[in-house]
N, CA, C and O of each residue as an XYZ file, in Angstrom:
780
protein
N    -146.561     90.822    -13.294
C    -145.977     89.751    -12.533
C    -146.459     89.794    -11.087
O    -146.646     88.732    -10.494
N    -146.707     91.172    -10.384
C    -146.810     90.942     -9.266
C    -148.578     90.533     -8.784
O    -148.969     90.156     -7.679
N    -149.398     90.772    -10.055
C    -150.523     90.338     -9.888
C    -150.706     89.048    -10.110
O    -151.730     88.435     -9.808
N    -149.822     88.627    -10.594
C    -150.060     87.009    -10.900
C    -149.558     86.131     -9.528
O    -150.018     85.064     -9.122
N    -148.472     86.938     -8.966
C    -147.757     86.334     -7.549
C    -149.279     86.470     -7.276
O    -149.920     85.440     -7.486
N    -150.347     88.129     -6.616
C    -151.173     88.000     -5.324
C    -151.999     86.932     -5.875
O    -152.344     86.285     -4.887
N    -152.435     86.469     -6.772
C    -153.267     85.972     -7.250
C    -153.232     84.041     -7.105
O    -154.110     83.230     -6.814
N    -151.988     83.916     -7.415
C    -151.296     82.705     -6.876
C    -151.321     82.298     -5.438
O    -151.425     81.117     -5.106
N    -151.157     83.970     -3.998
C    -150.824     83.389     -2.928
C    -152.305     83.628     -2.156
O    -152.404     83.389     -0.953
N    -153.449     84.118     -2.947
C    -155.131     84.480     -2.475
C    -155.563     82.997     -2.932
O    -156.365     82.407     -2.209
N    -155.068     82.346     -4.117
C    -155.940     80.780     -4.604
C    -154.812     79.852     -3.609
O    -155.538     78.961     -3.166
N    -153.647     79.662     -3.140
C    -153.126     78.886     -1.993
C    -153.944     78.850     -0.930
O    -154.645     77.880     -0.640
N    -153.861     80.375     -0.030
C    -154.023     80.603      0.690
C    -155.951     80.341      0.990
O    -156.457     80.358      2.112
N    -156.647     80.139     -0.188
C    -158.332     79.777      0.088
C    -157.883     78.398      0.602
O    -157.992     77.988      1.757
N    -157.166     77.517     -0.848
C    -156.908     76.502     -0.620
C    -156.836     75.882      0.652
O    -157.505     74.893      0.953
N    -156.044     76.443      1.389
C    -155.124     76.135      2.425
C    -156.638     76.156      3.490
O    -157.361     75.228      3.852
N    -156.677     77.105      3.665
C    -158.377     77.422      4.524
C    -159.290     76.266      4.432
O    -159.588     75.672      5.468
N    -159.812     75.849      3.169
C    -160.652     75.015      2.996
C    -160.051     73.795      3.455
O    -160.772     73.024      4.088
N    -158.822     73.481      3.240
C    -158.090     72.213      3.963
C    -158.419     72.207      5.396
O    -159.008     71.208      5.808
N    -158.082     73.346      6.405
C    -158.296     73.537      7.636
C    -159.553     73.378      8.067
O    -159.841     72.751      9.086
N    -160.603     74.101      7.095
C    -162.069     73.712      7.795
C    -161.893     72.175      7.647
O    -161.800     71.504      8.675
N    -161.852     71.689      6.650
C    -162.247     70.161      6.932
C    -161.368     69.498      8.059
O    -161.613     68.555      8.811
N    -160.482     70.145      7.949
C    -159.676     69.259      9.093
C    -160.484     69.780     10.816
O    -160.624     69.180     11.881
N    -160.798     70.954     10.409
C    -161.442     71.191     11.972
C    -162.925     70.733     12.090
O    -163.737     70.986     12.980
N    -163.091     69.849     10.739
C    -164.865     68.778     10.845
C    -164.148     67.833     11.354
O    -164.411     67.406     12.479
N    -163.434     67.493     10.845
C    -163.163     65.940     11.761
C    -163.116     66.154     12.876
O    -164.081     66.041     13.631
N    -161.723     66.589     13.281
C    -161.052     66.969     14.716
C    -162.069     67.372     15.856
O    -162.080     67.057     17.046
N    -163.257     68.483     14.818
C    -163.985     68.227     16.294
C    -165.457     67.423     16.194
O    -166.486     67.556     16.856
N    -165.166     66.670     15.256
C    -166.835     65.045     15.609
C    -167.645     65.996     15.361
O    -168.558     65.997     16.187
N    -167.787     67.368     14.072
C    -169.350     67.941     13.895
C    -170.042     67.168     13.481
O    -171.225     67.367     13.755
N    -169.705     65.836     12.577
C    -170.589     65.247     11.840
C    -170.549     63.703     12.776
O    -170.136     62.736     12.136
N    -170.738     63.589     13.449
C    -171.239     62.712     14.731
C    -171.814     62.771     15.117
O    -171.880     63.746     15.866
N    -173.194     61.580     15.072
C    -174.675     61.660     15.804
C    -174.263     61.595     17.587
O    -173.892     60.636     18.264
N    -174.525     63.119     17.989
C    -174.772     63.347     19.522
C    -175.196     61.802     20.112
O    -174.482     61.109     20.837
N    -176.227     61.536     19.726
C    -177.151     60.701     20.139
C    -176.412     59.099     20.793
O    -176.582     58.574     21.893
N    -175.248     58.475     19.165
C    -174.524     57.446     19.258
C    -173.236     57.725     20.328
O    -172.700     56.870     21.032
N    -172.942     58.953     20.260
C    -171.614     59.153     21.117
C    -171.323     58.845     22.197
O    -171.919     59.365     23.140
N    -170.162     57.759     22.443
C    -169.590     57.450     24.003
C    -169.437     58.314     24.647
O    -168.420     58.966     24.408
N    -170.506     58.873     26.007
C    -169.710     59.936     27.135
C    -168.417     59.565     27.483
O    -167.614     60.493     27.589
N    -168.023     58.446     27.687
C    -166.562     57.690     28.486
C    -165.449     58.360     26.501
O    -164.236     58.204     26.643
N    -165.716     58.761     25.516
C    -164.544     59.055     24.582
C    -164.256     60.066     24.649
O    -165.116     60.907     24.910
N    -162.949     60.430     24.446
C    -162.263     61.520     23.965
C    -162.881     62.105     22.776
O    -163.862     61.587     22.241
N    -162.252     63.313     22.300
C    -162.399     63.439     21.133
C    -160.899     63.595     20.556
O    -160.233     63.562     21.591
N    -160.214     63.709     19.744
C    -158.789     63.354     19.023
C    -158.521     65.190     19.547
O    -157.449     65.628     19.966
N    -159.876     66.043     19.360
C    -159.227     67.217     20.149
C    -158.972     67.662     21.569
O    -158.354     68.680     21.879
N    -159.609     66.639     22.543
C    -159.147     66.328     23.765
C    -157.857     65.806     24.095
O    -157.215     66.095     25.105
N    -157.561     65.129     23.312
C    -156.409     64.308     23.127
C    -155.013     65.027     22.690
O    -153.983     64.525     23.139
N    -154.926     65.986     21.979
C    -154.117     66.960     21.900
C    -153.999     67.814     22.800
O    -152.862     68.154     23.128
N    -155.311     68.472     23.533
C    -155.373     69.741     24.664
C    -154.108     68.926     25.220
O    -152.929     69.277     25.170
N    -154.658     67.722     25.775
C    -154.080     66.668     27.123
C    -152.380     66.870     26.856
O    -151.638     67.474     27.630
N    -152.056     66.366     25.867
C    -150.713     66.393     25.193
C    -150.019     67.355     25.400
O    -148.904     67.241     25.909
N    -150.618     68.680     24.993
C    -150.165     69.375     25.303
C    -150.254     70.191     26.973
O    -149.287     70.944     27.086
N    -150.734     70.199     27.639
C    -150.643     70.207     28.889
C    -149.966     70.011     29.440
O    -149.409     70.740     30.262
N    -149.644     68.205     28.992
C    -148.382     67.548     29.686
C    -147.285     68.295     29.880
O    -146.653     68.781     30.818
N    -147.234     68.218     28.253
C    -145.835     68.900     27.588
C    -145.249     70.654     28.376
O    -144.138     71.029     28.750
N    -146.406     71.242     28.358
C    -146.218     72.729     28.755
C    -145.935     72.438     30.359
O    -145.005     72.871     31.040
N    -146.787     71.758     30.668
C    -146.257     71.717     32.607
C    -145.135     70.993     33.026
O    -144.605     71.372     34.071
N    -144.540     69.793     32.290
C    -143.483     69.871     32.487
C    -142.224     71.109     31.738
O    -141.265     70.736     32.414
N    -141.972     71.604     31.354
C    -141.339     72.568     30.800
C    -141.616     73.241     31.646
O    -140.547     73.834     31.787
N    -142.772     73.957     32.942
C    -142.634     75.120     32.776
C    -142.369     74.996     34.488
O    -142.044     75.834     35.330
N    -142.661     73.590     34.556
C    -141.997     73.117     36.072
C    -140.622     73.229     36.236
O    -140.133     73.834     37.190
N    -139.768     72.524     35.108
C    -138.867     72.401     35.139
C    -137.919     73.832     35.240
O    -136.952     74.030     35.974
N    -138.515     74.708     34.289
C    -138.236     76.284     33.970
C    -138.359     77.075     35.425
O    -137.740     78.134     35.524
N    -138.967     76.704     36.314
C    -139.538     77.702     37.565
C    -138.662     77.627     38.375
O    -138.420     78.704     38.920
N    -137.626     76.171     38.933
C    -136.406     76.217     39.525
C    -136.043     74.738     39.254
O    -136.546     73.642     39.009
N    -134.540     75.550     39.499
C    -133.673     74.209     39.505
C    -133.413     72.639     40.346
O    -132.937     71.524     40.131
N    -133.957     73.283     41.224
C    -134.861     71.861     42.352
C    -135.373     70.822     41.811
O    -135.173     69.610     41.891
N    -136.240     71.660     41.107
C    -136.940     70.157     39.848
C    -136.464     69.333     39.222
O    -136.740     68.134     39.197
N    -135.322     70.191     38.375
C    -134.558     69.620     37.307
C    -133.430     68.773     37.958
O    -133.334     67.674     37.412
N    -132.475     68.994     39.058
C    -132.037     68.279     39.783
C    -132.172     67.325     41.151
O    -131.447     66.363     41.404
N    -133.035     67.714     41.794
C    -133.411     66.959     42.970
C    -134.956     66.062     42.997
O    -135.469     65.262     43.779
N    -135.232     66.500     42.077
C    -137.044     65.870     41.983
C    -137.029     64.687     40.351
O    -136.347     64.615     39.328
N    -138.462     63.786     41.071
C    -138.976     63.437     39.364
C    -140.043     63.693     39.804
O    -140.504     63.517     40.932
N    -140.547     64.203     38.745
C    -142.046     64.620     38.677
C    -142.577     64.190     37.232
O    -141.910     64.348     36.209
N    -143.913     63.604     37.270
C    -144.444     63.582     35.566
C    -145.615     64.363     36.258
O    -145.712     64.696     37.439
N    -146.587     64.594     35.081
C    -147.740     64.974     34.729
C    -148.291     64.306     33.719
O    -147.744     64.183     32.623
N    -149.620     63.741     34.074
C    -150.472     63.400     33.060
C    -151.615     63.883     33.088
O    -152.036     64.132     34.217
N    -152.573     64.208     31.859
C    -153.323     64.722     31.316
C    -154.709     64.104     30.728
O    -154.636     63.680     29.574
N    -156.271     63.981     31.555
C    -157.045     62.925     30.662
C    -158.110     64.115     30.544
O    -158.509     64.313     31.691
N    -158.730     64.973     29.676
C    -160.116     65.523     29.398
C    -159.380     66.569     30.344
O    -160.231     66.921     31.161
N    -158.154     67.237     30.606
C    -158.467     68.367     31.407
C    -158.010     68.469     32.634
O    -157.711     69.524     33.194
N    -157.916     66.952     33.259
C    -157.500     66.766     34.668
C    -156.876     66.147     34.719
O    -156.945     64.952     34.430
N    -155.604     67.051     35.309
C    -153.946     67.353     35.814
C    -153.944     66.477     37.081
O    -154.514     66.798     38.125
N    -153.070     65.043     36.842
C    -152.680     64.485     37.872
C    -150.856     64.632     37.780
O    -150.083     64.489     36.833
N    -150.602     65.037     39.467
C    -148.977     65.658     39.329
C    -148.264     64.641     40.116
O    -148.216     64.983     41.297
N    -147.751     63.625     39.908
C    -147.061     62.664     40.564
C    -145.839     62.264     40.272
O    -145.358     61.970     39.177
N    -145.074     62.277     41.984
C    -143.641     61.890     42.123
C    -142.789     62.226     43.186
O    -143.251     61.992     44.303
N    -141.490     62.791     43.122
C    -141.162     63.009     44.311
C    -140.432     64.437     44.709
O    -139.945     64.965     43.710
N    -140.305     64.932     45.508
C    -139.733     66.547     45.470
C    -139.445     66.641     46.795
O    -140.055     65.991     47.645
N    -138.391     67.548     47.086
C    -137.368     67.205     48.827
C    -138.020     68.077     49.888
O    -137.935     67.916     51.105
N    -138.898     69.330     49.028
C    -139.935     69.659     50.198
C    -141.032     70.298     49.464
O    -141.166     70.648     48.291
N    -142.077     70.365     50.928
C    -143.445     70.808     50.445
C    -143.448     72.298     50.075
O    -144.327     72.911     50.681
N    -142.819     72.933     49.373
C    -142.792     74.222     48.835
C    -142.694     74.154     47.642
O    -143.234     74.963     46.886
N    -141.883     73.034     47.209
C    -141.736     72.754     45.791
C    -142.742     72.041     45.077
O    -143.004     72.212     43.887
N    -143.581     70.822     46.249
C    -144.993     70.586     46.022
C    -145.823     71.531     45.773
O    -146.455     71.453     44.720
N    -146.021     72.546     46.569
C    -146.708     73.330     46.367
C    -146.568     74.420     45.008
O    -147.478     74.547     44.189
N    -145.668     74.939     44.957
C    -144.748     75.676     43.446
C    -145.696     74.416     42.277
O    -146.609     74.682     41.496
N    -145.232     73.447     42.480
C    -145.417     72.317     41.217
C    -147.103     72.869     40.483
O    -147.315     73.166     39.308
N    -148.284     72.859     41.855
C    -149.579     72.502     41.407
C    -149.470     74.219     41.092
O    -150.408     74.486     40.342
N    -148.603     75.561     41.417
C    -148.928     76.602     41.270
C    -148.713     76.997     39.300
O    -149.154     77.944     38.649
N    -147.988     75.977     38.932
C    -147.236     76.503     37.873
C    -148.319     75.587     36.568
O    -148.372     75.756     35.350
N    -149.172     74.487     37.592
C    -149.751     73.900     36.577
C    -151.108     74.298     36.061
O    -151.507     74.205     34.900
N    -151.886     74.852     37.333
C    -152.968     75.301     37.340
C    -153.161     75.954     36.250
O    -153.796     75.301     35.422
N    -152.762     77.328     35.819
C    -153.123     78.298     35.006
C    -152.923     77.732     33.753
O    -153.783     78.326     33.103
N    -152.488     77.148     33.150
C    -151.790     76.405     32.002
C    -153.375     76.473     31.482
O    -154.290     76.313     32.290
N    -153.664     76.763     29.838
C    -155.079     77.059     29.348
C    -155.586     75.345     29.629
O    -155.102     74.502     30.385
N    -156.262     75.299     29.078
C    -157.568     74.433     29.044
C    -157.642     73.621     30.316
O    -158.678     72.957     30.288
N    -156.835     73.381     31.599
C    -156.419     72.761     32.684
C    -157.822     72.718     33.600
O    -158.084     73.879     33.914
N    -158.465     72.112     33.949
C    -160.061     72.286     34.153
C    -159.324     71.935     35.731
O    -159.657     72.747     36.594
N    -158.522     71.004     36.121
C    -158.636     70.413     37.645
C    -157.153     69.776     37.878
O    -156.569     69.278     36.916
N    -156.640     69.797     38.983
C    -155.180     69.791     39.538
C    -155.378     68.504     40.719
O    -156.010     68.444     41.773
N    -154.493     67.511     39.964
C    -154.598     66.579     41.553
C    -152.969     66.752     41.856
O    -152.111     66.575     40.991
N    -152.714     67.098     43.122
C    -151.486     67.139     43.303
C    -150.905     66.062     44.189
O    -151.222     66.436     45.318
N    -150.282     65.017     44.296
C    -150.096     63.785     44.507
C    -148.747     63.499     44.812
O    -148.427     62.451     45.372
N    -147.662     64.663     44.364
C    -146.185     64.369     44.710
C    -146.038     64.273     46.118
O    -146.801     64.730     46.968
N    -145.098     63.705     46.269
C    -144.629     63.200     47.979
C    -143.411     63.755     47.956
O    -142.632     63.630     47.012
N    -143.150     64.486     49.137
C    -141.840     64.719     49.917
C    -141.157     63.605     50.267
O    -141.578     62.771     51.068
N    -139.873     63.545     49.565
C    -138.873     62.876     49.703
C    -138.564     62.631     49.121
O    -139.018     63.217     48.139
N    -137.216     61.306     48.662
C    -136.350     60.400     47.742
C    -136.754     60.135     46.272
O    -137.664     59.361     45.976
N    -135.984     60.861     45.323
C    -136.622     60.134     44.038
C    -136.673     58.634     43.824
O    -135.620     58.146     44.235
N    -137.220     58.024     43.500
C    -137.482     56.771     43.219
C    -136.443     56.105     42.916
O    -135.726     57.030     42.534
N    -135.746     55.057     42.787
C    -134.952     54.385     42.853
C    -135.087     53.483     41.335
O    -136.237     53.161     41.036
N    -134.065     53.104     40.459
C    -134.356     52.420     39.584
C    -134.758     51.143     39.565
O    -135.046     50.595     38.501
N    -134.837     50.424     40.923
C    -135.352     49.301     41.023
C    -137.110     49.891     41.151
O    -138.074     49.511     40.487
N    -137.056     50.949     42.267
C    -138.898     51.154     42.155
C    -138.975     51.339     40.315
O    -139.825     50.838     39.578
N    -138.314     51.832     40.090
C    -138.947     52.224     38.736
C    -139.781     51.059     38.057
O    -140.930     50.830     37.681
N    -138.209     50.296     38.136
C    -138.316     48.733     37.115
C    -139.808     48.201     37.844
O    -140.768     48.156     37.075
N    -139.993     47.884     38.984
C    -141.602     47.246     39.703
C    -142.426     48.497     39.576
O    -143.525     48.053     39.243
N    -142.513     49.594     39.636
C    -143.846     50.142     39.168
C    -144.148     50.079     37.800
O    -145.302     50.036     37.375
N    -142.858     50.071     36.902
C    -143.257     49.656     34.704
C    -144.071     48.336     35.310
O    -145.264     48.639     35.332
N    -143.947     47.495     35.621
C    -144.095     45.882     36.181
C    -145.196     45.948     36.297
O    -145.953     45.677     35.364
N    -145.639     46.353     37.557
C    -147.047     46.737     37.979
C    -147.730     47.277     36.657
O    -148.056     46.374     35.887
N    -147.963     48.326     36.313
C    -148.537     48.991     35.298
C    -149.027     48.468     34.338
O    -150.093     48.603     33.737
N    -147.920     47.675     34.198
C    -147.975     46.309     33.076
C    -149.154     45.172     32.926
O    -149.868     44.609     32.096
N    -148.866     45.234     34.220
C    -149.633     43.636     34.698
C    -150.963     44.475     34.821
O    -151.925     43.720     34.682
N    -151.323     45.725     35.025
C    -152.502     45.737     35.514
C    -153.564     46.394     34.109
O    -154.787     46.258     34.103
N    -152.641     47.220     32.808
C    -153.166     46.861     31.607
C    -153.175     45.878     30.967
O    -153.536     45.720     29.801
N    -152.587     44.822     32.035
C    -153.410     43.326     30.712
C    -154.331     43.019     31.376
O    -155.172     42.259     30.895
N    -154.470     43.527     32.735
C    -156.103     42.879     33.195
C    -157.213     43.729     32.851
O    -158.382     43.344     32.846
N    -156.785     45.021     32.533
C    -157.617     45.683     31.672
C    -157.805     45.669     30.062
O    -158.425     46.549     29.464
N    -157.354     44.855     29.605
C    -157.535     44.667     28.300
C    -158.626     43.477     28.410
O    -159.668     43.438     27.755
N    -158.125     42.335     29.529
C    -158.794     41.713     29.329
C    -160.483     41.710     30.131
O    -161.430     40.926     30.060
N    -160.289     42.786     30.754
C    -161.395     42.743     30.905
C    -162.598     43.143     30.410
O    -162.641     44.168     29.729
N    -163.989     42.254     30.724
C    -165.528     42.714     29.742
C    -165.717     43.977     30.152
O    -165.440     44.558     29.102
N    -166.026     44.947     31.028
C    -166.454     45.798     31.780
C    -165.805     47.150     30.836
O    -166.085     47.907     29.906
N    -164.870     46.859     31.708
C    -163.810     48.667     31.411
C    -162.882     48.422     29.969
O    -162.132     47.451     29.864
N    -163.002     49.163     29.184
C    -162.247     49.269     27.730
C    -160.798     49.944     28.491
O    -160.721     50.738     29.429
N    -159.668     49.256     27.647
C    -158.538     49.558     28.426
C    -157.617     50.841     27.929
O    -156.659     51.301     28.550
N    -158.330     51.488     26.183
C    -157.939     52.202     26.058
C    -158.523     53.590     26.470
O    -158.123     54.576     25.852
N    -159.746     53.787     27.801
C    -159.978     54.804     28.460
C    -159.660     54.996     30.065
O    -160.130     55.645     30.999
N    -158.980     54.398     29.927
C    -158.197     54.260     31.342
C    -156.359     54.458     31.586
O    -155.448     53.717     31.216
N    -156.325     55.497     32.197
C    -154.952     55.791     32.268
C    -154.186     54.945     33.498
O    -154.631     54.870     34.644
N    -153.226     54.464     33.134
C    -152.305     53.857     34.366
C    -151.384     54.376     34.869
O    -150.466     54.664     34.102
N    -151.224     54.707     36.290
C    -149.601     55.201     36.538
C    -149.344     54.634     37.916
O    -150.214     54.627     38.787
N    -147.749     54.012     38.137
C    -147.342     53.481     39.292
C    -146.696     54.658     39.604
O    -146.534     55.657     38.905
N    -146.290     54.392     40.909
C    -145.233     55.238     41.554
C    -145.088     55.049     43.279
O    -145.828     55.361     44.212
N    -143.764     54.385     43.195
C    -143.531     53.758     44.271
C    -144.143     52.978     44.961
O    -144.077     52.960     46.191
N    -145.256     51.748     43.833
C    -146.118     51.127     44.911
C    -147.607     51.456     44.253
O    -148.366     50.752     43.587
N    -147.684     52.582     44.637
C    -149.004     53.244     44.069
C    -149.799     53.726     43.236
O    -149.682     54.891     42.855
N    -150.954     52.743     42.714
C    -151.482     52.878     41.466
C    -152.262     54.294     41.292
O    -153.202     54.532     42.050
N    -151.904     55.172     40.364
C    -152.706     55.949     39.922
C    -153.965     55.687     38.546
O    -153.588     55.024     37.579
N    -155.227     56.174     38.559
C    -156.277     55.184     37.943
C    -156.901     56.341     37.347
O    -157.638     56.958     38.117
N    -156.768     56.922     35.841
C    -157.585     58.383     35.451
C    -158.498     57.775     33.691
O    -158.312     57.000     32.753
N    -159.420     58.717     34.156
C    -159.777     58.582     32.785
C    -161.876     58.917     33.696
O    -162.427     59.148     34.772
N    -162.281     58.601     31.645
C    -163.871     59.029     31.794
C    -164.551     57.680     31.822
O    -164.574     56.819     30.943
N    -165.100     57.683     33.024
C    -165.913     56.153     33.367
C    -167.085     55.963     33.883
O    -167.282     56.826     34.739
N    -168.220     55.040     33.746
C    -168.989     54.770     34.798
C    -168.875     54.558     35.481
O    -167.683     54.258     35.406
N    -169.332     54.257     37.083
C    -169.352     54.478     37.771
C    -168.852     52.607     38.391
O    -168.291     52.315     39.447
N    -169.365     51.577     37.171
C    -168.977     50.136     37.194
C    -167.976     50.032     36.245
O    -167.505     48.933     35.951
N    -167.535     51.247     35.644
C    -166.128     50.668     34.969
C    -165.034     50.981     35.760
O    -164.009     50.300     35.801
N    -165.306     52.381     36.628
C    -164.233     52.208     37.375
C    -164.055     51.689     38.383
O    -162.918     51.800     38.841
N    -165.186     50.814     39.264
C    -164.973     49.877     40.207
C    -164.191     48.660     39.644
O    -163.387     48.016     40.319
N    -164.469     48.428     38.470
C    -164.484     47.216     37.504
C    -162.219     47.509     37.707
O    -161.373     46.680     38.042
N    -162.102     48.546     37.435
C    -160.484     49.263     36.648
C    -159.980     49.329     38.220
O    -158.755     49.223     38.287
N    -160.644     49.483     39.528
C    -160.131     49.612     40.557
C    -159.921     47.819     41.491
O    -158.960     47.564     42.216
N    -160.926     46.964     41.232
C    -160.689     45.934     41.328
C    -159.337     45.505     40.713
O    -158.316     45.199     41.329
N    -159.526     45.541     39.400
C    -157.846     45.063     38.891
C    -156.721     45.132     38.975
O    -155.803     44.435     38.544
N    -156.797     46.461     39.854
C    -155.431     47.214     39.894
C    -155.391     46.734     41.690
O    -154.233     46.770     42.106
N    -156.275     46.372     42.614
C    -156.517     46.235     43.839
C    -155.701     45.198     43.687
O    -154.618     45.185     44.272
N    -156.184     43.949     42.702
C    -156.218     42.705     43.070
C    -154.833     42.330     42.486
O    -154.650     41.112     42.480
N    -153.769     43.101     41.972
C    -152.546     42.849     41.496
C    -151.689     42.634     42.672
O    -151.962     43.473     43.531
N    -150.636     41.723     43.084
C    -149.690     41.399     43.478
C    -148.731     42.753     43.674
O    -148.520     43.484     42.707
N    -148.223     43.008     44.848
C    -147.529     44.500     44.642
C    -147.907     45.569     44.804
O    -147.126     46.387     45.290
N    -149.493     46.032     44.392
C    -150.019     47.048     44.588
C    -149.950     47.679     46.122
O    -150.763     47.145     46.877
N    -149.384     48.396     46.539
C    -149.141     48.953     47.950
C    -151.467     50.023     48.433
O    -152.264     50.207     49.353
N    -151.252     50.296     46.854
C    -151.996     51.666     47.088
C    -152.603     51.920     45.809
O    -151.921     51.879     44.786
N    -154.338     52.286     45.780
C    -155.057     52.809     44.412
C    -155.558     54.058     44.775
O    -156.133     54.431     45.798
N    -155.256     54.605     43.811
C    -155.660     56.106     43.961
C    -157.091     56.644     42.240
O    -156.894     56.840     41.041
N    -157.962     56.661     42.846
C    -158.524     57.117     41.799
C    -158.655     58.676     41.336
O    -158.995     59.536     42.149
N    -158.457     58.883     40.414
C    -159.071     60.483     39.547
C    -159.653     60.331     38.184
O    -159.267     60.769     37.100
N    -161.044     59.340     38.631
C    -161.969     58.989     37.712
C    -163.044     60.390     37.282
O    -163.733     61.116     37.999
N    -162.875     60.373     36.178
C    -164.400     61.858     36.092
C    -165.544     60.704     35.484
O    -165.295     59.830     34.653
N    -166.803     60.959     36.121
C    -167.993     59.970     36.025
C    -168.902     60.283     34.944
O    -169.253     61.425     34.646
N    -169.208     59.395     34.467
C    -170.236     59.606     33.343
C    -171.137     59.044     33.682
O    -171.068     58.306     34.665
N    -172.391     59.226     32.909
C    -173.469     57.866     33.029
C    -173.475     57.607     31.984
O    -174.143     56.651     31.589
């Protein structure tokens, strides 16, 4: 009996393996001509690092003191690696703490630290920066130039944040739009350039 169990959990357990390699052909584009590949795409395993990044730096912001969790908003977003940290916090120590706790976090290639000292945002800013954001992915959808699903959007208080992998005319193209919106106080780019 008990040879029939190892024998049962050695043919799962190949099983199981051979499932994983294939899943780690897709996940990481081995069978994708170099040649055809968008510099400006992700890969679906970029896209997870990012995710998770998010996820771990807020947690581990929040975890470092209670300042955060009560007196601050802070997000983090995540495109190919590069950590943009935006929002608000009551002083520059806790700014500073924020980009200390994000940095080391694995795959984290680059840190923009962007929070402002002072007032959390107000639910009316909230409601006009969703607004903004809004308005400025439909001008990126509609626009010929810049594809709107490589371009990250973020308001905050006014101020457009603009991330993602671009040429050098897609993100003039993604910075025009967001310029030319009604409301926009402020564009901030953390474009990484391709050709």
């Amino acid at each position: 009996m008990k040879r029939t169990q190892q024998l049962l959990f050695a043919s799962l357990l190949s099983g199981f393996l051979i499932f994983l390699t294939g899943c780690a052909t897709v996940v990481d584009g081995v069978n994708e001509d170099p040649i055809r590949m968008d510099p400006t795409e992700r890969s679906w395993g970029n896209w997870l690092d990012d995710q998770t990044i998010e996820t771990v730096a807020e947690v581990n912001i929040n975890k470092s003191s209670d300042e955060f969790r009560l007196n601050s908003r802070i997000k983090v977003i995540s495109f190919n690696g590069i950590v943009l940290i935006i929002g608000q916090v009551p002083n520059q120590s806790l700014k500073d703490e924020a980009a200390r706790v994000v940095t080391p976090i694995q795959n984290v290639r680059k840190v923009y630290n962007e929070l402002t000292v002072g007032q959390p945002a107000s639910v009316m800013e909230h409601s006009s920066d969703a607004w903004l954001t809004t308005k400025i992915k439909t001008k990126l959808i509609q626009d010929e130039i810049v594809s709107a699903d490589k371009v990250k959007v973020n308001t905050e208080k006014g101020t457009v944040y603009l991330m993602g992998l671009a040429t050098p005319k897609e993100a003039s193209s993604a910075v025009e739009a967001a310029r030319n919106t009604r409301g926009v106080q402020k564009v901030v780019k953390v474009f990484e350039y391709v050709r």
